[in-house]
C-alpha positions in Angstrom: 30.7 10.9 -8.4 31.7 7.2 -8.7 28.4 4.8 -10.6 28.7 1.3 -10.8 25.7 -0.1 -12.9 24.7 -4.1 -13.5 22.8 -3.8 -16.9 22.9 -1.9 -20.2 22.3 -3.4 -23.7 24.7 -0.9 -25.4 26.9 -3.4 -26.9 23.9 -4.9 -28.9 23.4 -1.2 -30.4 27.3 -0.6 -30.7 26.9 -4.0 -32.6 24.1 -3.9 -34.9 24.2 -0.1 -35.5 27.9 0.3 -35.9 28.2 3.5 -33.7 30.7 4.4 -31.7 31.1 3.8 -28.3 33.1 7.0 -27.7 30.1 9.0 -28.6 26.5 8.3 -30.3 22.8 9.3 -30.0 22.0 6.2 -27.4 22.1 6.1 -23.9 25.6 5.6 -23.0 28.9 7.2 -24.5 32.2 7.8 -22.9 31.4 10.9 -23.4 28.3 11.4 -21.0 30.1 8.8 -18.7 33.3 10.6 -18.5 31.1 12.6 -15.5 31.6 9.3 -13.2 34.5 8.4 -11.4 35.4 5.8 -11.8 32.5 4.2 -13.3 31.8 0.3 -13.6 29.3 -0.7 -16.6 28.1 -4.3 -17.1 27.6 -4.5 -20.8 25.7 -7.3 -21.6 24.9 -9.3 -24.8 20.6 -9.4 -25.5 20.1 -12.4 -27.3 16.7 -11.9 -29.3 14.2 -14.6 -28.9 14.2 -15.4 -32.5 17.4 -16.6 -32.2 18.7 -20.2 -30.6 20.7 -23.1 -31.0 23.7 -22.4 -32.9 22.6 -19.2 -34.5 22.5 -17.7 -30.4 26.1 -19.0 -29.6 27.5 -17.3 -32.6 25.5 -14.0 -32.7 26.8 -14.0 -28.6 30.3 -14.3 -29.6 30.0 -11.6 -32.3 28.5 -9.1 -29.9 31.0 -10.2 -26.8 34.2 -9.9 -29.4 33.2 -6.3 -30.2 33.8 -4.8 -26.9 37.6 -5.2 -27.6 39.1 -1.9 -28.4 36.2 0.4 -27.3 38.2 2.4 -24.5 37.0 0.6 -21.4 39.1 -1.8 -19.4 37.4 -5.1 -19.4 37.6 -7.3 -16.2 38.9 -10.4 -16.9 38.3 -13.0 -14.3 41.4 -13.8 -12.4 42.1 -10.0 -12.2 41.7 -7.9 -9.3 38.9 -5.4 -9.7 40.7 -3.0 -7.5 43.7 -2.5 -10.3 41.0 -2.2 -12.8 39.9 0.9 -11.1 43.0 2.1 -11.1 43.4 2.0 -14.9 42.2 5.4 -15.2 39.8 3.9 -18.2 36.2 3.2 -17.5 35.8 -0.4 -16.3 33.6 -2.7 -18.7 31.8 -6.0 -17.3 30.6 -8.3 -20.0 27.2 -10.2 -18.9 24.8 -12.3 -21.3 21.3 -11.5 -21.0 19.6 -15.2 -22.2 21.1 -18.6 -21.9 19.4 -19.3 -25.1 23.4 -19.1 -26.4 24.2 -21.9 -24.7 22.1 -24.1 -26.6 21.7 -27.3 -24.9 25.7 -27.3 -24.5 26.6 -26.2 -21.3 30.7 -26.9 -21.5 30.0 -22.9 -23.7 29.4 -22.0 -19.4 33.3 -22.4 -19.5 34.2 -21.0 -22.6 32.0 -17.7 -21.8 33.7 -17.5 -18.5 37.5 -17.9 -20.3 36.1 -14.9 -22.1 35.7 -12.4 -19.5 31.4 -12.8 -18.6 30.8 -12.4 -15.0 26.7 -13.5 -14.9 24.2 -14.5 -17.3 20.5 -14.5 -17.6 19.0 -17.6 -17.2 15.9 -16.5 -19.8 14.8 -13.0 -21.7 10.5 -12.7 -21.3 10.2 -15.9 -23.1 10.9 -19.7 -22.9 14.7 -21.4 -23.8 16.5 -24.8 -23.0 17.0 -23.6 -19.6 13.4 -22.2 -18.3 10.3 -20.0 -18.7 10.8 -16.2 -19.0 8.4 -13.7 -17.0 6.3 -13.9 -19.9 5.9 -17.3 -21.2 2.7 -19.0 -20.5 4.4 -21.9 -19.2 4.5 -21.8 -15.8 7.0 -25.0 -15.3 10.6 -23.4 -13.9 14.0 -24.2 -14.8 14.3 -27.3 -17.1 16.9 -30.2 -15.9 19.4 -28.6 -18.5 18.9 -25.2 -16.6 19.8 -27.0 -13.2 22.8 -28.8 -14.6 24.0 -25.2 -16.1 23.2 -23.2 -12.3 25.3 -25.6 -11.2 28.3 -25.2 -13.9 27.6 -21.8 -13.6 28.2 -21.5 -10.0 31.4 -24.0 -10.6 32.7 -21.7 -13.3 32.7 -18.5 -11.4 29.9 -17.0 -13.0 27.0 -15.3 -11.2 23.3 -16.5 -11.7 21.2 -14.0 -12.9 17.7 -14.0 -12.4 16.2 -11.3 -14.0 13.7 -11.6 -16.6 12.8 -15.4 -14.8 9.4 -16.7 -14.1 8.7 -17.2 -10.5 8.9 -21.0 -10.6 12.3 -20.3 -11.9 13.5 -17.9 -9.2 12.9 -20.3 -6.7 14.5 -23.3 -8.3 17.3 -20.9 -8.3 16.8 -19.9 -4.7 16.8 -23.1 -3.5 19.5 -24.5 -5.2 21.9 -21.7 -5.0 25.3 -22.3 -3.4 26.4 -19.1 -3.8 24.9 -15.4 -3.8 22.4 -14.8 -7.2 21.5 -11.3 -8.4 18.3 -9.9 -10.2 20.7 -7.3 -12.2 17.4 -5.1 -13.6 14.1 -5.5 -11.7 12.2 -3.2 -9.2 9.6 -4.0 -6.3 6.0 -5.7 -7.7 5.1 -3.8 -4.3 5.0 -0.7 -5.6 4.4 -1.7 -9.8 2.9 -5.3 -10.1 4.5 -6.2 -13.9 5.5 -9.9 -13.9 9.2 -8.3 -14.8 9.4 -7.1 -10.9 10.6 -9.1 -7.7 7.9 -9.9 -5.3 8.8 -9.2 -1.8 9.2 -12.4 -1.1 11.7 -12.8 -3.6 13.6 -10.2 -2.8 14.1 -11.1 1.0 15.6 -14.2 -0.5 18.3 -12.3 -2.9 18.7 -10.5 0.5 19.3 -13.7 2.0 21.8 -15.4 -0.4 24.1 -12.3 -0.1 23.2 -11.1 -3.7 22.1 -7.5 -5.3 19.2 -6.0 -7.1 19.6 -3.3 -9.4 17.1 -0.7 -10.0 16.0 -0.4 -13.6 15.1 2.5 -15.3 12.5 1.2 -17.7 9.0 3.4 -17.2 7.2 0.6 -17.7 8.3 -1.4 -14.3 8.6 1.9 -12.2 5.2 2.7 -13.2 6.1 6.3 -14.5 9.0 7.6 -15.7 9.9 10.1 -12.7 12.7 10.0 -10.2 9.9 10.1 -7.4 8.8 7.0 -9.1 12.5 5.5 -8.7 12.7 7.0 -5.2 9.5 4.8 -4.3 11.1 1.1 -5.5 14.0 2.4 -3.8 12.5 3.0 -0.3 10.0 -0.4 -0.5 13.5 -2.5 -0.7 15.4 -0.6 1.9 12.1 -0.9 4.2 12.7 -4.6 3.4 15.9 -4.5 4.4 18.3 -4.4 0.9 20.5 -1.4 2.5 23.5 -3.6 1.1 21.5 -5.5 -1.9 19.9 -2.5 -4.1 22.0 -1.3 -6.8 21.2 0.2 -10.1 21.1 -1.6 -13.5 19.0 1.1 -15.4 18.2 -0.8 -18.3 19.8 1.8 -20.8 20.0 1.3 -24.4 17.4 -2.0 -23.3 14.3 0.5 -22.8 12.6 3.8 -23.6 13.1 6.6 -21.2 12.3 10.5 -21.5 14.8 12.5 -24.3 15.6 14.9 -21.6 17.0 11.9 -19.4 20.0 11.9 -21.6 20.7 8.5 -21.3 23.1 7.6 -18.6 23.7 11.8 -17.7 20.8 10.7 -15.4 22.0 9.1 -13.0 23.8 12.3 -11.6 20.5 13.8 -11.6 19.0 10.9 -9.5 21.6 11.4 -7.0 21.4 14.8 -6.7 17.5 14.0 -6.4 17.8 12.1 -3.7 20.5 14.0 -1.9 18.2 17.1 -1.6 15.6 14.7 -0.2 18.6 14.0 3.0 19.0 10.7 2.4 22.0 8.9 4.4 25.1 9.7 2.3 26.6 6.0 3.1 23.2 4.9 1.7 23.8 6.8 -1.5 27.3 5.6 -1.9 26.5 2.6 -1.4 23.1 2.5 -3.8 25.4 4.1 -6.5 28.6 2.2 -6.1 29.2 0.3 -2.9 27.0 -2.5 -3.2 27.8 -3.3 -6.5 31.7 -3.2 -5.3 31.7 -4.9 -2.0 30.1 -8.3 -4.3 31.8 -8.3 -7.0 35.3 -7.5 -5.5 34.7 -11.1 -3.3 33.9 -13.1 -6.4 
């Protein structure tokens, strides 16, 4: 089966444990994965909230230069996704997950883009030069900085991501947005009210702006760790319309999830989950692959 998935943090792990990415005891391997084809993996680069300024930028380029060599096929921008595919290697996608690396320097939009990242998130759960994380007790948005780099952002080619955000943030965003934004790992507050999930509200508005949503894996913000649990955030957003917006970005190597899950080998088991239950095959394909293809194949 083809999977096409918006979020993991293996590169962080890859980086500061020094395993391989061929095989390892974490969530993803090209081992496991090898069960997907093709299969599409944004990898993206966790910058820990101890770290900013300087110390950020060069800790992001560490963690970003390491995906070289690791048996995937990285897409470059200015290269057509469709010939990535076509490699016969598993396709890599190299996000940032905090703009704390920019710093206060937002020309380092430009050089990340040169570099082969696709989207960033604007904040982790705290507070940086750009905005307020989900969990930061400031409840002010996006600062002037973190306009000026939605803007360069958007200029550059690379995909807003609002995950993580605060919802003063999110809307800044929404209302400023040129072009489509994604929340590349959060589920429906609907169903599991954690200030890491999109509000309805919000995401009619991702909806709206042509963007996706992927589902994340974490038990924590699907309220139990089952598939029927996943099943649930999946059918609140297609009842509010996301047939071509909800995606998966499970979160792996970024959050605890059952042993017996076996890291990414799960996602074949949520399919065939939610196969036997008769949903739509179109709506499976494009859940598991589709949606993630259709938007990224127009950027």
């Amino acid at each position: 089966m083809p999977l096409f998935d918006l979020h993991c943090d293996t590169l962080y792990e890859v980086y500061t444990k020094k395993y391989p990415l061929s095989e390892n005891d974490g969530h993803i391997d090209l081992l496991r994965a090898a069960r997907y084809t093709p299969y599409v993996q944004t990898f993206a680069v966790w910058i820990p909230e101890d770290l900013r300024g300087d110390a950020a930028w060069d800790f992001c380029c560490r963690v970003l230069a390491c995906a070289e060599g690791k048996g995937l096929h990285l897409w470059r921008k200015g290269e057509c996704l469709d010939s990535c595919l076509h490699s016969h290697k598993p396709v890599g996608i190299l996000a940032v997950e905090g703009g704390a690396a920019l710093g206060e320097d937002v020309t380092r939009i430009d050089t990340l883009a040169a570099g082969g990242v696709r989207y960033i998130t604007l904040t982790w759960n705290g507070e940086n030069a750009l905005g307020n994380g989900c969990l930061s007790p400031c409840r002010d948005g996006l600062t002037p900085f973190g306009k000026d780099a939605v803007r360069r952002m958007e200029r550059a080619g690379v995909t807003v991501d609002v995950s993580h955000l605060n919802e003063a943030g999110f809307w800044d965003v929404a209302h400023m947005a040129e072009k489509p934004f994604i929340a590349s790992h959060s589920n429906a507050a609907a169903v599991c009210p954690h200030p890491r999930n999109l509000t309805d509200r919000q995401f009619r508005a991702i909806v709206e702006h042509g963007g996706l949503v992927g589902i994340n894996l974490c038990a924590d913000f699907l309220g139990e760790a089952t598939f029927e649990a996943v099943e649930r955030h999946l059918y609140h957003f297609w009842e509010c319309g996301g047939e071509h917006t909800v995606a998966f970005g499970a979160d792996l190597d970024g959050a605890a999830m059952p042993a017996a899950w076996d890291g990414v080998a799960v996602m074949e088991r949520i399919f065939e989950f939610l196969y036997r239950k008769n949903y739509d095959s179109d709506l499976l394909s494009r859940l598991f692959f589709g949606n993630c293809y259709n938007f990224f194949r127009r950027l």
